[in-house]
C-alpha positions as CSV (number, residue, x, y, z in Angstrom):
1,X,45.7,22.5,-35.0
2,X,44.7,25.6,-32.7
3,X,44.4,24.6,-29.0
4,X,41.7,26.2,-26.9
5,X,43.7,29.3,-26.0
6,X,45.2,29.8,-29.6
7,X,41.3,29.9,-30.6
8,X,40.2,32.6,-27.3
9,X,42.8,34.5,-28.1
10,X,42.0,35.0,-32.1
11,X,38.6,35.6,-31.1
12,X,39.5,38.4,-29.1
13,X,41.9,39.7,-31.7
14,X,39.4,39.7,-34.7
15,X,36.9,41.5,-32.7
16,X,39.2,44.2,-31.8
17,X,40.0,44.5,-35.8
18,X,37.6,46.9,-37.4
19,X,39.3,46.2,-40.9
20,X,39.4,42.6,-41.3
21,X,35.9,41.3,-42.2
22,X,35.4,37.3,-41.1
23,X,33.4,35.2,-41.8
24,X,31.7,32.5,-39.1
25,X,34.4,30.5,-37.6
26,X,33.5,26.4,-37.5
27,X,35.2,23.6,-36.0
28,X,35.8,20.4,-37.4
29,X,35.9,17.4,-34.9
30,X,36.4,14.9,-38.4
31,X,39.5,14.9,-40.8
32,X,38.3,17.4,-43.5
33,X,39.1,16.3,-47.6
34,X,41.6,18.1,-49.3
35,X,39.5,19.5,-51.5
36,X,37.8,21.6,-49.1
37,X,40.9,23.0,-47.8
38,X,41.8,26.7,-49.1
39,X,44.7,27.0,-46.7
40,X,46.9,25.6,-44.0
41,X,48.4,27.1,-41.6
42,X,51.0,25.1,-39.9
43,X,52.5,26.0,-36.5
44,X,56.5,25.0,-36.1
45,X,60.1,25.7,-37.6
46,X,61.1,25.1,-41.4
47,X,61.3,21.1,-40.3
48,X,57.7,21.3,-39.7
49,X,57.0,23.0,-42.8
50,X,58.5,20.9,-44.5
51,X,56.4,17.9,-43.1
52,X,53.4,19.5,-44.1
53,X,54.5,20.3,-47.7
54,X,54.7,16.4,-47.5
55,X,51.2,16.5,-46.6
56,X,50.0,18.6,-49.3
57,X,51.9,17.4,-52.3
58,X,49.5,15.8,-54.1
59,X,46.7,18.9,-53.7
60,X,47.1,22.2,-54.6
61,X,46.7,23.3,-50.7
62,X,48.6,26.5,-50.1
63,X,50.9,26.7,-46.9
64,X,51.2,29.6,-44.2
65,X,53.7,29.3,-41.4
66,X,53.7,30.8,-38.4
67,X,57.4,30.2,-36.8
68,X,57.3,28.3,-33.4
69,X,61.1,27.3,-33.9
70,X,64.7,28.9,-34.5
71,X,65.3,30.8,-37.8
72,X,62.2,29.8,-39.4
73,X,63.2,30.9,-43.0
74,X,59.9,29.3,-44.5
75,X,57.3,30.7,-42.0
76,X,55.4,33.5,-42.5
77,X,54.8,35.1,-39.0
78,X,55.7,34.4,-35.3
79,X,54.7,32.8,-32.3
80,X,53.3,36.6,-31.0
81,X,51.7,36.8,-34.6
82,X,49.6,33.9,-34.4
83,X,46.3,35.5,-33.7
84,X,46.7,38.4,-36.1
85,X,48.3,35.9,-38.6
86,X,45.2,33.3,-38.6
87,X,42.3,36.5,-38.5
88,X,44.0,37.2,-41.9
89,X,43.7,34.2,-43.1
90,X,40.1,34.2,-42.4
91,X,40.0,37.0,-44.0
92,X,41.8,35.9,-47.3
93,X,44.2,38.9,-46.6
94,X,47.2,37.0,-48.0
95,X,49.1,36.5,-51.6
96,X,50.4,33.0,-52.7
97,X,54.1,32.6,-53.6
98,X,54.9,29.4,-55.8
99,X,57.9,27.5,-55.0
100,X,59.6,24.9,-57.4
101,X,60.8,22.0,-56.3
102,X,63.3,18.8,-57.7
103,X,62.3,15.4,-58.7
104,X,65.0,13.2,-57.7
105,X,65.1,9.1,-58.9
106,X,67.5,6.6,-57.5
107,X,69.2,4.1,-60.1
108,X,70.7,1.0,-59.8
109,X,72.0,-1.4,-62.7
110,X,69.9,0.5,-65.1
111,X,67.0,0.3,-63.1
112,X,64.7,2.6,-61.4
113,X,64.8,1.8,-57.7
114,X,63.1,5.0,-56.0
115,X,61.4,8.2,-57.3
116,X,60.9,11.4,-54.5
117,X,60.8,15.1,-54.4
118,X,62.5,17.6,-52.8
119,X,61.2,21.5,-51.7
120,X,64.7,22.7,-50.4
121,X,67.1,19.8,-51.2
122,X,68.5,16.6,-51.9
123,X,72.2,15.5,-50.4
124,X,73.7,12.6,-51.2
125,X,75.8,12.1,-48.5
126,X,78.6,9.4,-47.2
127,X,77.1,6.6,-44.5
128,X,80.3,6.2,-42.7
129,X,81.8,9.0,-40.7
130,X,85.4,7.5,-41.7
131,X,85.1,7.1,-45.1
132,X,85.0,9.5,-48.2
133,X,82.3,8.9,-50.8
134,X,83.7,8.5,-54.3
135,X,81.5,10.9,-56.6
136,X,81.2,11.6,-60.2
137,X,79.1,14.9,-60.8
138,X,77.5,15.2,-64.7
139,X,75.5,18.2,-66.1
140,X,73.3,18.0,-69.1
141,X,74.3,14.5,-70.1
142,X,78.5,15.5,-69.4
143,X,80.9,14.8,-66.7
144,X,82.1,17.7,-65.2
145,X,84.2,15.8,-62.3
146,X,85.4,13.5,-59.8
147,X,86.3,13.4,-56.3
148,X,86.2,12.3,-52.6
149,X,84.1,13.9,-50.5
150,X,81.4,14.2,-47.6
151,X,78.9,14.7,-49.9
152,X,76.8,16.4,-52.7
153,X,74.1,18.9,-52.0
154,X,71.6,19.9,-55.2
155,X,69.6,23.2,-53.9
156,X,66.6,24.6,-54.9
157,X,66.6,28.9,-54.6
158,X,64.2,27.8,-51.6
159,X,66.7,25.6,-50.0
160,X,69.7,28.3,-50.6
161,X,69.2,29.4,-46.6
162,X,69.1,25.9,-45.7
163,X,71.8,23.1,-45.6
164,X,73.4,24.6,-48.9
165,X,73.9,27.7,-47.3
166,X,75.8,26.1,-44.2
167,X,77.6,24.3,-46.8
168,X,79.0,27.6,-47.7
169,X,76.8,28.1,-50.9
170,X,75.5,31.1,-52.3
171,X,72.2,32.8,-51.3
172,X,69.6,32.4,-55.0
173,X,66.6,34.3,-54.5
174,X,63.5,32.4,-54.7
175,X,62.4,33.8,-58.1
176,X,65.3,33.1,-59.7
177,X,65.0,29.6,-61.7
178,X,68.1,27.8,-61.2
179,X,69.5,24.7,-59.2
180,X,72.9,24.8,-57.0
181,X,75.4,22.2,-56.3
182,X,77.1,22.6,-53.2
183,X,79.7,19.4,-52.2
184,X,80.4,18.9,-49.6
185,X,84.0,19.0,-48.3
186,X,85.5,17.9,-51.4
187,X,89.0,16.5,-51.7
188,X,89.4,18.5,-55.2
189,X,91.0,21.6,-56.1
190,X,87.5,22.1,-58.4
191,X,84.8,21.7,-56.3
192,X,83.1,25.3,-55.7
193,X,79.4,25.8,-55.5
194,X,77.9,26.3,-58.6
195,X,74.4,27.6,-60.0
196,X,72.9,25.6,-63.2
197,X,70.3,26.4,-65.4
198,X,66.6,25.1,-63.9
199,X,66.1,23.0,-66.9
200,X,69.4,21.2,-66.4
201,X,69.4,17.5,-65.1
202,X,71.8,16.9,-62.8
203,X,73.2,13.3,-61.9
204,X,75.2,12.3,-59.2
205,X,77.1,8.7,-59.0
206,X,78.6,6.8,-56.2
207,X,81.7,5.6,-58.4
208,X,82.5,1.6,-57.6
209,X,85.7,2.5,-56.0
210,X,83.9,4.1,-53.1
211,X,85.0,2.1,-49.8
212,X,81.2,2.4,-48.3
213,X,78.0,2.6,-49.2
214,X,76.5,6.2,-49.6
215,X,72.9,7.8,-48.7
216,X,70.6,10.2,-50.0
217,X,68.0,12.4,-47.8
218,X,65.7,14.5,-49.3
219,X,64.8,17.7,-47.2
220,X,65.9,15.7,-44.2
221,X,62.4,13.8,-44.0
222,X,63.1,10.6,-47.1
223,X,65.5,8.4,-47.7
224,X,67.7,5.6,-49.8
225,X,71.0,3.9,-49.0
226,X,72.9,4.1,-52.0
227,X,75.5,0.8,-53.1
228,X,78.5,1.9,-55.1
229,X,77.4,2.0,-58.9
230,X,74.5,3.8,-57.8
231,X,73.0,7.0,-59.9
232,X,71.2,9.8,-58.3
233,X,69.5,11.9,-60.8
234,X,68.0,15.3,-60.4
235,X,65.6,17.7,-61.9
236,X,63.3,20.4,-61.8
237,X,59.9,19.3,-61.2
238,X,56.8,20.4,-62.6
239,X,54.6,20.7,-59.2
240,X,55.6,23.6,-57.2
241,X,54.7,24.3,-53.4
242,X,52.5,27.0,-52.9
243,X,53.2,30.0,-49.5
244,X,50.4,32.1,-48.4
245,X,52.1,35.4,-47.4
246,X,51.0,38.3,-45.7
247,X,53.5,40.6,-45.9
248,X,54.1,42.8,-49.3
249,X,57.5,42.3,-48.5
250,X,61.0,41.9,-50.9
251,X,63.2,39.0,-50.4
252,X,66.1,40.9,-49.1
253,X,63.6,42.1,-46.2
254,X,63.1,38.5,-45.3
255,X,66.8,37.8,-45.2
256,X,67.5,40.9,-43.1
257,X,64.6,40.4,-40.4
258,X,65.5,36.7,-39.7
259,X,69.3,36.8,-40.3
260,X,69.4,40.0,-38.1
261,X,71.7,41.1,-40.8
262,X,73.4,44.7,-40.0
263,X,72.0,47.8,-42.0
264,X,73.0,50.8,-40.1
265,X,74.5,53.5,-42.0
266,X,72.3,53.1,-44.9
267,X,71.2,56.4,-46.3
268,X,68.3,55.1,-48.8
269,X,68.1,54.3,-52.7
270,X,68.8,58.2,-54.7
271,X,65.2,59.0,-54.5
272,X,64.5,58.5,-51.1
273,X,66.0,60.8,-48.3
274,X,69.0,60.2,-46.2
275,X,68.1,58.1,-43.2
């Protein structure tokens, strides 16, 4: 939602613009139905981003974020970019970038107990700070091992510059189709990060020898305690989340601008000339 001032100060920006061409700007007072929505732009950090991917999950509503928090990885533009950033929009200046995301089910005695999504992750993670959570991690059907530990996080490429990547996991561009494990403070001598096929399901169990009860958190925003015995399963889903962008820009652009990642001394690819 554009406050008063957001809106003066777009208007004054598009008239300045001799090459964007918009259209009449209306107001809605009313809630508006999805289906009459081309775009939304949402004001905030990734956390708010995230809530509106909630939002729009069951439309195919496209998302442009204009970064009002910290790092912002999933936004689009900043705070002093607003203006420019919604007369583009208006304009239908912008490409859309597909995200994929993870279907993640809870099971319990053979039973399915709770079905979610997840656009950047889902953790399962201990719910006492003094105890270890017993895991068992499988791949494709297989064990591939045991431990104690903090916790279990299963990445999308998205969700790479996110909690995986304080976790100390690898950075997967976003067109890369693939899913990370990253756990968490492991008591193993095997328990690197690890990068799995997209079509791979991955499940995660809270083995009945775990002292406590575990808990799993799905981009930070849904929830479900998790009883020893309990079987977290994890796969690519077939609904992706859709970014508007504006910029023609690579991903290793985006990781320098909001990383503020050091590139002096770089002299250009062969073809280009020394800089």
């Amino acid at each position: 939602m554009m406050t008063a001032a957001d809106l003066a100060d777009f208007s004054h920006y598009a008239k300045s613009q001799d090459d964007l061409v918009v259209p009449e700007i209306k107001t809605f007072n009313t809630q508006v139905a999805a289906d009459d929505v081309e775009l939304a732009m949402v004001l905030g950090g990734d956390g708010t981003i995230l809530k509106a991917a909630e939002i729009v999950r069951e439309s195919d509503i496209p998302l442009m974020g204009v970064n009002l928090g910290h790092v912002g990885f999933l936004a689009e533009s900043e705070r002093d970019e607003l203006a420019s950033s919604v007369a583009h929009a208006v304009a239908r200046n912008y490409v859309i970038k597909e995200r994929m995301t993870l279907n993640v089910d809870v099971i319990v005695d053979g039973e399915k107990v709770f079905s979610t999504w997840a656009l950047n992750e889902a953790t399962v993670e201990k719910s006492a700070r003094e105890r270890m959570l017993e895991v068992v991690i499988e791949v494709e059907g297989s064990p591939l091992s045991s431990f104690g530990c903090d916790g279990i996080v299963i990445s999308t490429p998205t969700g790479s510059t996110a909690y995986a990547f304080s976790a100390g996991g690898p950075v997967v561009w976003p067109e890369v189709e693939a899913i990370l494990m990253v756990p968490l403070s492991a008591h193993a001598l095997f328990s690197r990060p690890m990068v799995i096929k997209s079509s791979a399901t991955i499940a995660v169990e809270v083995l009945q020898r775990s002292a406590g009860h575990g808990i799993l958190w799905c981009d930070g925003r849904r929830s479900w305690e998790l009883p020893p015995g309990a079987r977290v399963e994890v796969s690519r889903s077939s609904a992706s989340v859709k970014l508007a962008r504006l910029r023609d820009s690579s991903f290793t652009e985006r990781l320098v601008r909001k990383f503020s990642l050091p590139v002096a001394g770089w002299r250009g690819t062969v073809n280009e000339p020394s800089r």
